[in-house]
N, CA, C and O atoms as a Tripos MOL2 file, in Angstrom:
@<TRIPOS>MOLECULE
protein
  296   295    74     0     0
PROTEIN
NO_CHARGES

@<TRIPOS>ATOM
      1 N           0.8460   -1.1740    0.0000 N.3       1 UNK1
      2 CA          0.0000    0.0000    0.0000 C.3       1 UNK1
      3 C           0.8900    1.2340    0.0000 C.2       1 UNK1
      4 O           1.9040    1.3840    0.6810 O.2       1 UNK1
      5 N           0.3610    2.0950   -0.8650 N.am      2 UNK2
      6 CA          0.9510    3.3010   -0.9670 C.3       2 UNK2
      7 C           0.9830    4.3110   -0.0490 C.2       2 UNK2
      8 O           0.0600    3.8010    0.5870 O.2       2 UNK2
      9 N           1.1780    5.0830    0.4470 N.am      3 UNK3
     10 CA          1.2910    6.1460    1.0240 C.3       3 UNK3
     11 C          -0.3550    7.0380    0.7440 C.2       3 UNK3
     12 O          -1.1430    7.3040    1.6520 O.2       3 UNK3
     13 N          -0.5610    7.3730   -0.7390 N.am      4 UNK4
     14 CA         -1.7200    7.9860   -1.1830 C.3       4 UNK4
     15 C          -2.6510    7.3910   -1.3030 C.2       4 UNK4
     16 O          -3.7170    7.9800   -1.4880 O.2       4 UNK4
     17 N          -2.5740    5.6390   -1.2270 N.am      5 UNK5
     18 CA         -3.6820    4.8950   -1.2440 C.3       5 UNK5
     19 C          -3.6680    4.6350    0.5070 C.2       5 UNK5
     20 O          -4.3110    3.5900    0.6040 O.2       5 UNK5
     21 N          -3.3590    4.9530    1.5920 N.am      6 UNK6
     22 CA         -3.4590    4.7330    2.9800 C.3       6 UNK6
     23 C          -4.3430    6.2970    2.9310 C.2       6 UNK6
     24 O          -5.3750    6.2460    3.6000 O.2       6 UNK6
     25 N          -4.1850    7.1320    2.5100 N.am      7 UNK7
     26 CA         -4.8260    8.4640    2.7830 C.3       7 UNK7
     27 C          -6.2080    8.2820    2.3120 C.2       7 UNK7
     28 O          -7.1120    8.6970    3.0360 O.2       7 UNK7
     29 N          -6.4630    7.7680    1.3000 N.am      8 UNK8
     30 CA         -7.4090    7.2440    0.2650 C.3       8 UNK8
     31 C          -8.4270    6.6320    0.9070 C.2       8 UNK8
     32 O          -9.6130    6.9420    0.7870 O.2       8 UNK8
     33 N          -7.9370    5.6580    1.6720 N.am      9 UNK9
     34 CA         -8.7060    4.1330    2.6520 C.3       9 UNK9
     35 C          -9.0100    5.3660    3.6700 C.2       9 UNK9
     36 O         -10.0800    5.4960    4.2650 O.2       9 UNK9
     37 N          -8.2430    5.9790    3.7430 N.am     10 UNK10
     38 CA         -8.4300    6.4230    5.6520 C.3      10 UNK10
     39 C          -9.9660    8.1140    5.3450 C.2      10 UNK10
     40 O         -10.8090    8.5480    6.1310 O.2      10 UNK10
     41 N          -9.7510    8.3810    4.4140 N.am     11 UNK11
     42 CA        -10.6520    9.2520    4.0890 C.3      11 UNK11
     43 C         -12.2970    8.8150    3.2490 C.2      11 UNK11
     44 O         -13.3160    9.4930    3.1230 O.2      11 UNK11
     45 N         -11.9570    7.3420    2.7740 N.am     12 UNK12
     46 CA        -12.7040    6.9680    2.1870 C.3      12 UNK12
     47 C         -13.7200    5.7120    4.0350 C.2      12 UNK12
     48 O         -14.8800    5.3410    4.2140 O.2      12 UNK12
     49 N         -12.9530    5.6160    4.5350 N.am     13 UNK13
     50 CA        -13.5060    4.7090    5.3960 C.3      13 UNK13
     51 C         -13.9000    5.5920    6.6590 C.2      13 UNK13
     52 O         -14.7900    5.1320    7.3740 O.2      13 UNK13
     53 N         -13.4770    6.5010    6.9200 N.am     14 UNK14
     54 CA        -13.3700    7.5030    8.4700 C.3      14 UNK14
     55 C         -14.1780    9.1510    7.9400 C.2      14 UNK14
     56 O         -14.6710    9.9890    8.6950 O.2      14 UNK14
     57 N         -14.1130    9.1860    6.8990 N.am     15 UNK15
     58 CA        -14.7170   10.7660    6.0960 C.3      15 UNK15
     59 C         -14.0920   11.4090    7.1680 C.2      15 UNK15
     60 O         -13.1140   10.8790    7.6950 O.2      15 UNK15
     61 N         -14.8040   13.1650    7.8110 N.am     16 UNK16
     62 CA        -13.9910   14.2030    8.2360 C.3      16 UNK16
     63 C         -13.6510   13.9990    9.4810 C.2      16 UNK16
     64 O         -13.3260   14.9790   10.1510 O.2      16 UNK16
     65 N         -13.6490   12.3860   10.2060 N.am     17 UNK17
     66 CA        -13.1340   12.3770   11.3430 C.3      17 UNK17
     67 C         -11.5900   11.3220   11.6840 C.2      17 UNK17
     68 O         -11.1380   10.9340   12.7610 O.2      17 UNK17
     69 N         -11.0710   11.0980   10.1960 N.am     18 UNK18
     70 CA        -10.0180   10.6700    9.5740 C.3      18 UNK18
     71 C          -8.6720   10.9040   10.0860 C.2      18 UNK18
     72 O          -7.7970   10.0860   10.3680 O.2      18 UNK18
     73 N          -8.6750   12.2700   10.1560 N.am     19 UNK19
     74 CA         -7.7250   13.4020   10.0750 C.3      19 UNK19
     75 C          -7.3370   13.2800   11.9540 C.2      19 UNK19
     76 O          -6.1800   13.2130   12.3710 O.2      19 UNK19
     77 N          -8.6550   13.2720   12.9210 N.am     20 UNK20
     78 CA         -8.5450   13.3580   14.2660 C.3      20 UNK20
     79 C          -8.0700   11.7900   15.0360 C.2      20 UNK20
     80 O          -7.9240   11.6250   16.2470 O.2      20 UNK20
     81 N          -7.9210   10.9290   14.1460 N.am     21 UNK21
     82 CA         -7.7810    9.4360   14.1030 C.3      21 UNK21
     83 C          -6.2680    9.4240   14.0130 C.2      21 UNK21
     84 O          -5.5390    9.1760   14.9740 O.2      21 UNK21
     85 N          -5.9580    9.6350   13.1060 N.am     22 UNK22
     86 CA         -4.4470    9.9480   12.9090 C.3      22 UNK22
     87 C          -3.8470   10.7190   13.4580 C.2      22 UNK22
     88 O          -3.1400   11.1360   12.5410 O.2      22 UNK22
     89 N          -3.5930   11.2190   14.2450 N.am     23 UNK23
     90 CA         -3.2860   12.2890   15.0890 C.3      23 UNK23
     91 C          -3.3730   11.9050   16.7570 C.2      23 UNK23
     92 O          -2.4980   12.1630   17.5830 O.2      23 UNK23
     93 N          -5.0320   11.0290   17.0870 N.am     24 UNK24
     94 CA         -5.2680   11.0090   18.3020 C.3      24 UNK24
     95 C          -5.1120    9.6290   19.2540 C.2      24 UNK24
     96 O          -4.7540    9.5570   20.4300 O.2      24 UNK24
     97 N          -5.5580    8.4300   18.2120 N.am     25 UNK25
     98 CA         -5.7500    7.2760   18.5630 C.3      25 UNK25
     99 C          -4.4870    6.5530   18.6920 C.2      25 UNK25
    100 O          -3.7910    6.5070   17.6770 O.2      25 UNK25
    101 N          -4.0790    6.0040   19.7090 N.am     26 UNK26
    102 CA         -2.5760    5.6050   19.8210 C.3      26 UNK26
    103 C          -2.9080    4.0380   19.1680 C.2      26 UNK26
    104 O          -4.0740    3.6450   19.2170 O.2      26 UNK26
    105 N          -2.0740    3.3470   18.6860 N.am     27 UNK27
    106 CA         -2.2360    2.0790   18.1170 C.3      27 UNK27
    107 C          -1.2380    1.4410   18.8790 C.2      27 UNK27
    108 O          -0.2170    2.1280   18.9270 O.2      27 UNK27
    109 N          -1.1590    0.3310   19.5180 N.am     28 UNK28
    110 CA         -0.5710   -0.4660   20.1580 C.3      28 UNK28
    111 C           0.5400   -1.8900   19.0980 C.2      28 UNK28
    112 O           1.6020   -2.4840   19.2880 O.2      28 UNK28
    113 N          -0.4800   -1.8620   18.0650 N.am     29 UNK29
    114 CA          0.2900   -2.5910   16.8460 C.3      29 UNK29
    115 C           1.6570   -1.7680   16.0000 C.2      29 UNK29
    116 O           2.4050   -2.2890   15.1730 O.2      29 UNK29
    117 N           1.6860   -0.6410   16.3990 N.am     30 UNK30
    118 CA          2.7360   -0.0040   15.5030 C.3      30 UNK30
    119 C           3.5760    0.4200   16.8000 C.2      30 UNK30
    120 O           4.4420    1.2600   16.5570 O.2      30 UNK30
    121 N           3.5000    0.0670   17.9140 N.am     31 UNK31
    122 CA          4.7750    0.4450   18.9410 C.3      31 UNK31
    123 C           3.9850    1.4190   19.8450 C.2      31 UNK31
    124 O           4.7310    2.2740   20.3220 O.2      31 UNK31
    125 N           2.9590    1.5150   20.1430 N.am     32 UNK32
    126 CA          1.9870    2.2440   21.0130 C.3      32 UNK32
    127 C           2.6380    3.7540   20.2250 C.2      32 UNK32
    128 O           3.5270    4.4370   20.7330 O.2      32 UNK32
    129 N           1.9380    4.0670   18.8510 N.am     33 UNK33
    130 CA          2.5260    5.7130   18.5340 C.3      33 UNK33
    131 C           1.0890    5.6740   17.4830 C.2      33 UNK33
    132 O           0.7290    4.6690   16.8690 O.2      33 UNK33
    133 N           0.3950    7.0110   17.4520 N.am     34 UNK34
    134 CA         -0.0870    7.3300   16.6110 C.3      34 UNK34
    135 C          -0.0820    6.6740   14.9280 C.2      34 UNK34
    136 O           0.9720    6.1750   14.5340 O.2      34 UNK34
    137 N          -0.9730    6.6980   14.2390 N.am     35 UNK35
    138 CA         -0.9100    6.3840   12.9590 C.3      35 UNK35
    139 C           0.1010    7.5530   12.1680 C.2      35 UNK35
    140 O           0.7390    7.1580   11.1920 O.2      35 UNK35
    141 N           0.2320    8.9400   12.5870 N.am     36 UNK36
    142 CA          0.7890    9.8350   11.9040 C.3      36 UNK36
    143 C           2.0220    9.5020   12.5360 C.2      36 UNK36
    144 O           3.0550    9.4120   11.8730 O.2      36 UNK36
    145 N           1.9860    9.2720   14.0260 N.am     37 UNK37
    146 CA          3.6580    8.8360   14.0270 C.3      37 UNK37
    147 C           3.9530    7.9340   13.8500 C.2      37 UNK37
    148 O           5.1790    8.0310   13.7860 O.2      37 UNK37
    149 N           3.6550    6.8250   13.6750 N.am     38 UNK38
    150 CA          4.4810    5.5090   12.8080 C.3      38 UNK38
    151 C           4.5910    5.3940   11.2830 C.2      38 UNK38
    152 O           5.2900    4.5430   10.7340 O.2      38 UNK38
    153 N           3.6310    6.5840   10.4430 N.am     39 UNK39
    154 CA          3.9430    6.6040    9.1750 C.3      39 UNK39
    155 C           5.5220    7.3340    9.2890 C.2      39 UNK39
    156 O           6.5370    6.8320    8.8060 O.2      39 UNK39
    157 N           5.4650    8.6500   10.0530 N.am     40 UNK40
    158 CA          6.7560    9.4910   10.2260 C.3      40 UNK40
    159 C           7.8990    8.9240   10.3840 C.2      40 UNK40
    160 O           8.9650    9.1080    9.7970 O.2      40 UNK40
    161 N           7.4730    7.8820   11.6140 N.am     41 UNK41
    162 CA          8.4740    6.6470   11.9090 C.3      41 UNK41
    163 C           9.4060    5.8080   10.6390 C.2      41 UNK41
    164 O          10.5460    5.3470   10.6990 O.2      41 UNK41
    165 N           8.5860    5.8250    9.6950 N.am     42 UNK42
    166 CA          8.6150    4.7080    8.3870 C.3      42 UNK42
    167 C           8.1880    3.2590    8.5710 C.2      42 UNK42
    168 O           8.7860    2.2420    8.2200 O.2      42 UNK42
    169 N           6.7600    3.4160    9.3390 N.am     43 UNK43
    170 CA          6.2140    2.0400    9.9290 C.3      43 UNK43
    171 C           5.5470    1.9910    7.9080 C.2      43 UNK43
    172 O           5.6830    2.9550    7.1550 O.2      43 UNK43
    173 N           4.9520    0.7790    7.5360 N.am     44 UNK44
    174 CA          5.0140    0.3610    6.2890 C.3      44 UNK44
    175 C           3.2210    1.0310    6.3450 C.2      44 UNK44
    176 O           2.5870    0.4200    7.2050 O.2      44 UNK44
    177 N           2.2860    2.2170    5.5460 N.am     45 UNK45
    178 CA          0.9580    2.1990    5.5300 C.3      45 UNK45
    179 C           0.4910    1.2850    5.5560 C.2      45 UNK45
    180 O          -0.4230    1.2670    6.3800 O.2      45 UNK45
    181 N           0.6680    0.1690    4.9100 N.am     46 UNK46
    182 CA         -0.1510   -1.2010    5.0780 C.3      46 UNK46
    183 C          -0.5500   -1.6100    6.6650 C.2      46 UNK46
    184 O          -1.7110   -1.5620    7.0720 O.2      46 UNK46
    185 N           0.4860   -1.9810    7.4190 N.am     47 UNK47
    186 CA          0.2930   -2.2960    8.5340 C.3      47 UNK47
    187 C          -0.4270   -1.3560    9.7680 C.2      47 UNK47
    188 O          -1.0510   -1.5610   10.8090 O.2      47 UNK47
    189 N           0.1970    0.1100    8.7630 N.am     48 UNK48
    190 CA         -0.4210    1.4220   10.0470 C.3      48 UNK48
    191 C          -2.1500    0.8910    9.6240 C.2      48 UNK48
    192 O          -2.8820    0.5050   10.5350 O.2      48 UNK48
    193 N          -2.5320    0.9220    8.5220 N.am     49 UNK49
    194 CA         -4.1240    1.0320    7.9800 C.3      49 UNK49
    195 C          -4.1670   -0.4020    9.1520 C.2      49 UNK49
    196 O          -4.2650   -0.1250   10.3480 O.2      49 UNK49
    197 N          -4.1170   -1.3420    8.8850 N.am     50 UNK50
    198 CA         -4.5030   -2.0690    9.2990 C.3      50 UNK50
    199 C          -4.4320   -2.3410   10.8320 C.2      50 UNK50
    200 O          -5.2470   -3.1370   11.2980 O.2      50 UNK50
    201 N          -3.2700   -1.5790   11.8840 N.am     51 UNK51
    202 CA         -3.7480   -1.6240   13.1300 C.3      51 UNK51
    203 C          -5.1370   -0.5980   13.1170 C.2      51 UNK51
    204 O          -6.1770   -0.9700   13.6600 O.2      51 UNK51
    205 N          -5.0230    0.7550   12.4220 N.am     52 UNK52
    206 CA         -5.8900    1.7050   12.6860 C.3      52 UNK52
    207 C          -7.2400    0.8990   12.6340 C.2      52 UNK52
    208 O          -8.1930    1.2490   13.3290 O.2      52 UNK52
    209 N          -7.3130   -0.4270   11.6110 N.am     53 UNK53
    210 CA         -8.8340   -0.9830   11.0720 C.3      53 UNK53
    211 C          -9.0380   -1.8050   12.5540 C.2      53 UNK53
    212 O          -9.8350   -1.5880   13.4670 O.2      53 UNK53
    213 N          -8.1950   -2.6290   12.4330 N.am     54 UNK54
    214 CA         -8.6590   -3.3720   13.9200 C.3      54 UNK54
    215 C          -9.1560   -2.5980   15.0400 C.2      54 UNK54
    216 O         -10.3240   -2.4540   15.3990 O.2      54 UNK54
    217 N          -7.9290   -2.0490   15.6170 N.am     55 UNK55
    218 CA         -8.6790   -0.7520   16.5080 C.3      55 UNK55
    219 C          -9.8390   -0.0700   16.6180 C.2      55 UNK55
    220 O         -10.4100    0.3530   17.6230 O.2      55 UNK55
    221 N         -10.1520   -0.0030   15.3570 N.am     56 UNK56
    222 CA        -11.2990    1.0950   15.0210 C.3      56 UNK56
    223 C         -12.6910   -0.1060   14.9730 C.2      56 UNK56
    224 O         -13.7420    0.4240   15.3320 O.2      56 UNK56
    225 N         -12.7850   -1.1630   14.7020 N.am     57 UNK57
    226 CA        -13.4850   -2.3800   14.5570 C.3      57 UNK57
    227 C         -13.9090   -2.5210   13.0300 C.2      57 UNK57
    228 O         -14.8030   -3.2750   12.6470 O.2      57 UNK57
    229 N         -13.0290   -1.5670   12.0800 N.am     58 UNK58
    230 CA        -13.6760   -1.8980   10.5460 C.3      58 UNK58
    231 C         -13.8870   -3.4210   10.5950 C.2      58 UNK58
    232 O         -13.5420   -4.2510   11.4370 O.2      58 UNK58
    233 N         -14.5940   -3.5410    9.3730 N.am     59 UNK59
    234 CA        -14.7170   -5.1850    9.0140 C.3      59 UNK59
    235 C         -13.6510   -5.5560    8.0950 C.2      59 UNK59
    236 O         -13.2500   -4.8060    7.2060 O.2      59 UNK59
    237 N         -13.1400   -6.8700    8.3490 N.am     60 UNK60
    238 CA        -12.2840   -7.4310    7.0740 C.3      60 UNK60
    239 C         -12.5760   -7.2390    6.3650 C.2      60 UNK60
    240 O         -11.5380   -7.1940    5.7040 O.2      60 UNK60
    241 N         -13.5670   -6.9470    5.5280 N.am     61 UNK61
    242 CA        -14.3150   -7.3890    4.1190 C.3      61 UNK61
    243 C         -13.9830   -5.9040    3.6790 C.2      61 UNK61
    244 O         -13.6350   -5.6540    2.5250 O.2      61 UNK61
    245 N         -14.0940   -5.0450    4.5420 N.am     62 UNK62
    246 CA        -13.2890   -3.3950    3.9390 C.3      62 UNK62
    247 C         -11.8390   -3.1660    4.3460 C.2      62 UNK62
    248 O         -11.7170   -1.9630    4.5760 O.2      62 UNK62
    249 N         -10.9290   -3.6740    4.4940 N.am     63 UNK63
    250 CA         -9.8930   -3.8030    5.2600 C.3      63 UNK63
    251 C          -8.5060   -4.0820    3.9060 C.2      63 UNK63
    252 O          -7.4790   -3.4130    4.0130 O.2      63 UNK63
    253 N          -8.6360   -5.0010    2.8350 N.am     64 UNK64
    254 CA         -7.6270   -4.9350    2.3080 C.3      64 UNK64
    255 C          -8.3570   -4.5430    0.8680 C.2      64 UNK64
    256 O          -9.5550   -4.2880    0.7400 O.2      64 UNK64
    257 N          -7.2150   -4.5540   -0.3390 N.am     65 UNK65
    258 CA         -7.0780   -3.3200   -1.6260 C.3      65 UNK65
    259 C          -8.2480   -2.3860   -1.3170 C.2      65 UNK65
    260 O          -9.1200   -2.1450   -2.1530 O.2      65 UNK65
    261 N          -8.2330   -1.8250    0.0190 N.am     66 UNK66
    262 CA         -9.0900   -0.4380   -0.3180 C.3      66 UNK66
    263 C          -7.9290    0.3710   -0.2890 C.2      66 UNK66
    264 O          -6.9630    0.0420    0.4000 O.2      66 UNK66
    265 N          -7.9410    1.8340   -1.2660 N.am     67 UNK67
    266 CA         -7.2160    2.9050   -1.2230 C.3      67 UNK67
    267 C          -7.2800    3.0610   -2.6030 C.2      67 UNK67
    268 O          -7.6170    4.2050   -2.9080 O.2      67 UNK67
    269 N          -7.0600    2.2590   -3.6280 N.am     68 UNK68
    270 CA         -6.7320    1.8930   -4.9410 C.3      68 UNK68
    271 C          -7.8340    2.1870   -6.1000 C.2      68 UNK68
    272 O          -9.0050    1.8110   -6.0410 O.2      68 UNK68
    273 N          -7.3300    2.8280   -7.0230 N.am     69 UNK69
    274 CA         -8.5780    3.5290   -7.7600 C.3      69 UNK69
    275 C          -8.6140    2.4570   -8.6360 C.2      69 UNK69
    276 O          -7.8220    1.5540   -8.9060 O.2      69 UNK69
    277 N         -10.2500    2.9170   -9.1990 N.am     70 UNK70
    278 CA        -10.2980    1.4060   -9.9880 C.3      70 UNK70
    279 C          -9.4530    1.8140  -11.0490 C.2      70 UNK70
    280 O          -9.0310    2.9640  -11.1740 O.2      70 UNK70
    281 N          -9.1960    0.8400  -11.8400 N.am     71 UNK71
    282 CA         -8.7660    0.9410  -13.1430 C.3      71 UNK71
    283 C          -9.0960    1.6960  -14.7040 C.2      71 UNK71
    284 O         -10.1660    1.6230  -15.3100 O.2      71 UNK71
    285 N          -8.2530    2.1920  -15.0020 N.am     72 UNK72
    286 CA         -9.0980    3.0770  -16.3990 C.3      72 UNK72
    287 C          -9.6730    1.9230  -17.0190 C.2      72 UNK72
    288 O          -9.4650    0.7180  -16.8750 O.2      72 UNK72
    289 N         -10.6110    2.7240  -17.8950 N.am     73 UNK73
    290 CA        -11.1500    1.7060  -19.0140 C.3      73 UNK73
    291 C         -11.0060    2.5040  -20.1520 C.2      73 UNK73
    292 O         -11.2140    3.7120  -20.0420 O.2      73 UNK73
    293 N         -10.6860    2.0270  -21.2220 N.am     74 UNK74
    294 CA        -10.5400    2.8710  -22.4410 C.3      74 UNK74
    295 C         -11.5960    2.8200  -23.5150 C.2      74 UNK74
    296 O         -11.4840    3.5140  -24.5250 O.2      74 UNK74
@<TRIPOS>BOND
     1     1     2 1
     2     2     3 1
     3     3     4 2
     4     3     5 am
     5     5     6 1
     6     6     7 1
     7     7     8 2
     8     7     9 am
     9     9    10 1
    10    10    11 1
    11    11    12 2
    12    11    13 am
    13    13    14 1
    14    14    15 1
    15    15    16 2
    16    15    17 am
    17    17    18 1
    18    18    19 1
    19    19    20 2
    20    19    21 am
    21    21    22 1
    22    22    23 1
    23    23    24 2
    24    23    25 am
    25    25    26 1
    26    26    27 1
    27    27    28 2
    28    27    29 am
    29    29    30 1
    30    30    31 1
    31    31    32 2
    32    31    33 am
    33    33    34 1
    34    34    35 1
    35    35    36 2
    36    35    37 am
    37    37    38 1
    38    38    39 1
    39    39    40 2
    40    39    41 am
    41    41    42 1
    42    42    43 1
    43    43    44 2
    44    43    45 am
    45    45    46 1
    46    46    47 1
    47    47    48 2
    48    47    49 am
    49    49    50 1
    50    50    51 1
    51    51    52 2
    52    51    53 am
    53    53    54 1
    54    54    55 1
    55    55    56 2
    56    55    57 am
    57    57    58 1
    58    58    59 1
    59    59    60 2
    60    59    61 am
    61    61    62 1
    62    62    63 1
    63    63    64 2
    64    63    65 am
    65    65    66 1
    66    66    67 1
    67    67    68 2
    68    67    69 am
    69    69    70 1
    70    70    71 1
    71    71    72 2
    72    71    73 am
    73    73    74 1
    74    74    75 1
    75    75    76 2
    76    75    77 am
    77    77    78 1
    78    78    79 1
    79    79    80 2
    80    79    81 am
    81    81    82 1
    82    82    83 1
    83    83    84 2
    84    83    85 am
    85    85    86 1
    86    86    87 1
    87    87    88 2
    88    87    89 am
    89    89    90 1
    90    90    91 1
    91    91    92 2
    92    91    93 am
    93    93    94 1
    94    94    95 1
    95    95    96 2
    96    95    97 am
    97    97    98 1
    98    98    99 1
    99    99   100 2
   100    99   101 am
   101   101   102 1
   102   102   103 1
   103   103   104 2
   104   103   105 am
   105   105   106 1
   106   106   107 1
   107   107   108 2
   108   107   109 am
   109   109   110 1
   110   110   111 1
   111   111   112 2
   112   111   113 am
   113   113   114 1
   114   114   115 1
   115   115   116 2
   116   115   117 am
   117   117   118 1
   118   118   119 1
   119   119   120 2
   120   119   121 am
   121   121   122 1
   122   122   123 1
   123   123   124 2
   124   123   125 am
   125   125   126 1
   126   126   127 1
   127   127   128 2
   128   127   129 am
   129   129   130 1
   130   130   131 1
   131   131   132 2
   132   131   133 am
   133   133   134 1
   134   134   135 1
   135   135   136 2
   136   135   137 am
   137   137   138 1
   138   138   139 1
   139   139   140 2
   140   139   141 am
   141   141   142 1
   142   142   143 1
   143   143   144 2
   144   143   145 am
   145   145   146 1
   146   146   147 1
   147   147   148 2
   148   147   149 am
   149   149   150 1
   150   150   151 1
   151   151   152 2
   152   151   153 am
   153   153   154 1
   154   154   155 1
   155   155   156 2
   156   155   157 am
   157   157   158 1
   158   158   159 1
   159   159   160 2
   160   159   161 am
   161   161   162 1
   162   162   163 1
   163   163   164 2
   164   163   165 am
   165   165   166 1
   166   166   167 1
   167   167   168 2
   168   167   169 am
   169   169   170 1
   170   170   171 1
   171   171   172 2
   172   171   173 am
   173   173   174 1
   174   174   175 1
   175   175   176 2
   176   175   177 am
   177   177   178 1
   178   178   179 1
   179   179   180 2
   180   179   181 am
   181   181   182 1
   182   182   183 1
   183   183   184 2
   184   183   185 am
   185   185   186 1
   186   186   187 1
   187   187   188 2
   188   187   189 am
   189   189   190 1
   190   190   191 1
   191   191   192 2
   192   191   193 am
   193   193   194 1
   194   194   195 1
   195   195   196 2
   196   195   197 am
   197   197   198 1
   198   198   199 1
   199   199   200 2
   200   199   201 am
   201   201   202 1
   202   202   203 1
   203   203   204 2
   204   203   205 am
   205   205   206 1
   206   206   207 1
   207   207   208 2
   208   207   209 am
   209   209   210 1
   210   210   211 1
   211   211   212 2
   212   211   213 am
   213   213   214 1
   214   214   215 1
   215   215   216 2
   216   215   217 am
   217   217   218 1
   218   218   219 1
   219   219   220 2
   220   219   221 am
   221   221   222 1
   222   222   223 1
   223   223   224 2
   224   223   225 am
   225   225   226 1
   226   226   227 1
   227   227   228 2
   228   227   229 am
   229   229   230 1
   230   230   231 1
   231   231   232 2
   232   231   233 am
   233   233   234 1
   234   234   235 1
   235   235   236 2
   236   235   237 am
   237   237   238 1
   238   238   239 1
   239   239   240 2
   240   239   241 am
   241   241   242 1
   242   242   243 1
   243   243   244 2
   244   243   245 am
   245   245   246 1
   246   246   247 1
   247   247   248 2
   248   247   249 am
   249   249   250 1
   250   250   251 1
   251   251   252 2
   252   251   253 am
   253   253   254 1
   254   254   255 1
   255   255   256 2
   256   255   257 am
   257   257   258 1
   258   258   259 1
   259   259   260 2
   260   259   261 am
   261   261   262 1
   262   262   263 1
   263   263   264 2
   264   263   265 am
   265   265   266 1
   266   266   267 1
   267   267   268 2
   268   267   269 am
   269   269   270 1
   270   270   271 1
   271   271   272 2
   272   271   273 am
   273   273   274 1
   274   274   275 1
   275   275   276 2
   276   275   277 am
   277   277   278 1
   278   278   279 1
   279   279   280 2
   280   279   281 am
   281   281   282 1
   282   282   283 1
   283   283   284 2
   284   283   285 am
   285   285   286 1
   286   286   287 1
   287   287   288 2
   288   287   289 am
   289   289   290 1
   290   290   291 1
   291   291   292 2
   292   291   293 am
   293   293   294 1
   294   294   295 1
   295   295   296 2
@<TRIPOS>SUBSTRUCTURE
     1 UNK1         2 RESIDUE 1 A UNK
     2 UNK2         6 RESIDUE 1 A UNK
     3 UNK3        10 RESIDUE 1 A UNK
     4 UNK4        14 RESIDUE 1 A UNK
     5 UNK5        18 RESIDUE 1 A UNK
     6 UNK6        22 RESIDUE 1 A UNK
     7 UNK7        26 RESIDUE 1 A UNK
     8 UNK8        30 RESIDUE 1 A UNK
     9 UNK9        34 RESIDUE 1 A UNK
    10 UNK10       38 RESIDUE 1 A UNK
    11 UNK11       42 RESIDUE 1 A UNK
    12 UNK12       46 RESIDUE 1 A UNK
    13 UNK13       50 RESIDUE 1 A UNK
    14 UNK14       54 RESIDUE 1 A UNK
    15 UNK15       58 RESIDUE 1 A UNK
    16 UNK16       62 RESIDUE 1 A UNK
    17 UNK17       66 RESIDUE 1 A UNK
    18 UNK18       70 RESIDUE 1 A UNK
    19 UNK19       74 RESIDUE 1 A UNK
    20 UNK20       78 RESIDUE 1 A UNK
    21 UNK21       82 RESIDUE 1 A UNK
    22 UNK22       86 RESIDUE 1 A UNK
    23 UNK23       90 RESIDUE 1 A UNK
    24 UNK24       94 RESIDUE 1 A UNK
    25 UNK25       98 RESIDUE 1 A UNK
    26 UNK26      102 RESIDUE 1 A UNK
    27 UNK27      106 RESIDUE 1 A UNK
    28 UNK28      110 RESIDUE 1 A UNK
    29 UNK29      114 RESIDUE 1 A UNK
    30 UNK30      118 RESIDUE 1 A UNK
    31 UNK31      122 RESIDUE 1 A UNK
    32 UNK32      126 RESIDUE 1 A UNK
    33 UNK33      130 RESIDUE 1 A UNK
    34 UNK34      134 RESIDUE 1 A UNK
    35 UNK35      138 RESIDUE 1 A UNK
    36 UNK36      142 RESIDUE 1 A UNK
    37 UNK37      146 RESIDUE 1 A UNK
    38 UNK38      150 RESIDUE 1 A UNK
    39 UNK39      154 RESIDUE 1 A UNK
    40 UNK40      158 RESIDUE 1 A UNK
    41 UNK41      162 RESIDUE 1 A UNK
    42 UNK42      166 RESIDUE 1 A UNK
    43 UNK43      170 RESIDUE 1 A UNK
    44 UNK44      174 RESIDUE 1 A UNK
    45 UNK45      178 RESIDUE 1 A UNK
    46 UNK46      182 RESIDUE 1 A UNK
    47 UNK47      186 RESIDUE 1 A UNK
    48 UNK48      190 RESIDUE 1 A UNK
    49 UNK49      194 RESIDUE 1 A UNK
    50 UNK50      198 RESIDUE 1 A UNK
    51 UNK51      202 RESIDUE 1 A UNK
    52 UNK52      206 RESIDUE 1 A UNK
    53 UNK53      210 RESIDUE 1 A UNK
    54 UNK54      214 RESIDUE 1 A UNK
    55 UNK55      218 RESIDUE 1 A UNK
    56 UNK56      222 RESIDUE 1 A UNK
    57 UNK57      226 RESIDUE 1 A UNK
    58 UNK58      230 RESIDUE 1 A UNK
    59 UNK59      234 RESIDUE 1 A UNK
    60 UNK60      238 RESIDUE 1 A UNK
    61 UNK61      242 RESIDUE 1 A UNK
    62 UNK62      246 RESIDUE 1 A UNK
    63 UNK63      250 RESIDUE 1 A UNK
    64 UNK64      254 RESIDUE 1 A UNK
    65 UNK65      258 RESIDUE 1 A UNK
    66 UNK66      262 RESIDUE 1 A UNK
    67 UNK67      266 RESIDUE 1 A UNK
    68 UNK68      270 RESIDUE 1 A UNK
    69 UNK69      274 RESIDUE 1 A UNK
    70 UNK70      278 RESIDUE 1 A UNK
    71 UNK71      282 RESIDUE 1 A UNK
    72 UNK72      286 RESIDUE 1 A UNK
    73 UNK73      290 RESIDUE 1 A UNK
    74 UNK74      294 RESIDUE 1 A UNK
């Protein structure tokens, strides 16, 4: 997961309370540090999204290739 596809998931799954998530909620899976500080850290987005999902109680079934735009069609 990309960097812009973790922003993607996290705005597409959390809308305008996204931003206060990352910043507030400490995650215990990334070393007890914020989602903004373990990206800073160079913790991998994949794993930050995914403590943030557990934590947060998303469902698996929204949990992996979200972030990712669909594909062009020509």
């Amino acid at each position: 997961m990309r960097r812009s596809e973790f922003d993607r998931a996290v705005a597409d799954e959390f809308g305008a309370r996204g931003g206060s998530l990352l910043t507030d909620l400490v995650l215990s899976a990334v070393g007890g540090r914020t989602s903004a500080d373990a990206l800073a850290a160079g913790v991998d987005p994949r794993d930050v999204w995914l403590a943030l999902c557990a934590e947060t109680d998303v469902p698996e079934n929204r949990r992996y290739g979200v972030g990712r735009l669909e594909p062009r069609r020509s």
